[in-house]
C-alpha positions in Angstrom: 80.1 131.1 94.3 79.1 127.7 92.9 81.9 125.2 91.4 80.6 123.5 88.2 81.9 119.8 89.0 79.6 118.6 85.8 83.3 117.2 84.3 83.1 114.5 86.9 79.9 112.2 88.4 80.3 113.6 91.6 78.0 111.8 94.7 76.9 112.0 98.0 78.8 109.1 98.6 82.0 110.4 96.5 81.5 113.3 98.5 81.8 112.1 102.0 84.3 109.3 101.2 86.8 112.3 100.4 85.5 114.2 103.0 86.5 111.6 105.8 89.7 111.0 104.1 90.7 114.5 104.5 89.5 114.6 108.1 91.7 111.8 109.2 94.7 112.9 107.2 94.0 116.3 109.3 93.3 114.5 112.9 96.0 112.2 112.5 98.8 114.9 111.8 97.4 116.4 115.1 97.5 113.4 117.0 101.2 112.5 115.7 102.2 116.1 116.7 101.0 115.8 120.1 101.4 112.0 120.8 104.3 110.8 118.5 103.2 106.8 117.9 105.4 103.8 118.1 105.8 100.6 116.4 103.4 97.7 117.2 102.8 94.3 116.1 99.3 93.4 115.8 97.6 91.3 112.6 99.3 92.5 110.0 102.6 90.7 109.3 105.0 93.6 109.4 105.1 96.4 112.5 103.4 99.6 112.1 102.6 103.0 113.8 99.0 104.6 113.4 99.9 106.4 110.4 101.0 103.5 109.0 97.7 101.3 109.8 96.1 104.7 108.7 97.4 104.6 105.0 97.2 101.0 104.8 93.0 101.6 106.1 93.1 104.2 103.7 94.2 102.1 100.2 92.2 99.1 101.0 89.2 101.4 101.4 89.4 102.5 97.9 89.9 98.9 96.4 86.5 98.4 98.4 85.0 101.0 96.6 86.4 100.6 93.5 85.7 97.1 93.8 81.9 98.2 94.7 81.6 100.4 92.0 82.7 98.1 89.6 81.0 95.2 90.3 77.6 96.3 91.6 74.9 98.2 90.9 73.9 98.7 94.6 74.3 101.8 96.6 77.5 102.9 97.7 76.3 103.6 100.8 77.2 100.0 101.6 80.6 99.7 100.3 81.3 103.2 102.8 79.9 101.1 105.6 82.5 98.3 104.6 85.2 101.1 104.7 84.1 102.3 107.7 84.7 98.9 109.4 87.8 97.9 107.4 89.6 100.9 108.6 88.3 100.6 112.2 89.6 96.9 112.1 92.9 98.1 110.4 93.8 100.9 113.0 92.5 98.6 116.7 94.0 95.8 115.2 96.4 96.2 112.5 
């Protein structure tokens, strides 16, 4: 069975970019069940625990898409590469 997803522009890159959100949602609540975190002080001004660094990765993602999306016309492929490295930055040294 096919979903007709014609209502929305749906992408490659839309695709994936919800895809790894959902995975990380799901490893982190499996993470935080098995090794509950604790609050660390690292370069963001306020202490946080991985879930914490997680959302925070996880909003300034999509202002870098958005912000892609709506100010380029290049690929998007880029602005998931920026994610990518926003979020690792976020969660080694948030």
């Amino acid at each position: 069975m096919e979903m007709d997803l014609q209502w929305m522009a749906w992408t490659v890159e839309t695709g994936v970019f919800f895809a790894v959100i959902a995975s990380l949602i799901a490893a982190y609540t499996v993470w935080g069940l098995a090794s509950p975190s604790v609050l660390r002080k690292g370069l963001l001004p306020m202490p946080t625990t991985r879930g914490d660094r997680l959302f925070l990765g996880l909003m300034g993602s999509a202002w870098i898409n958005l912000a892609w999306v709506g100010l380029t016309e290049a690929t998007q492929w880029v602005a998931v590469g920026l994610s990518l490295l926003f979020m690792l930055v976020i969660g080694r040294w948030g």
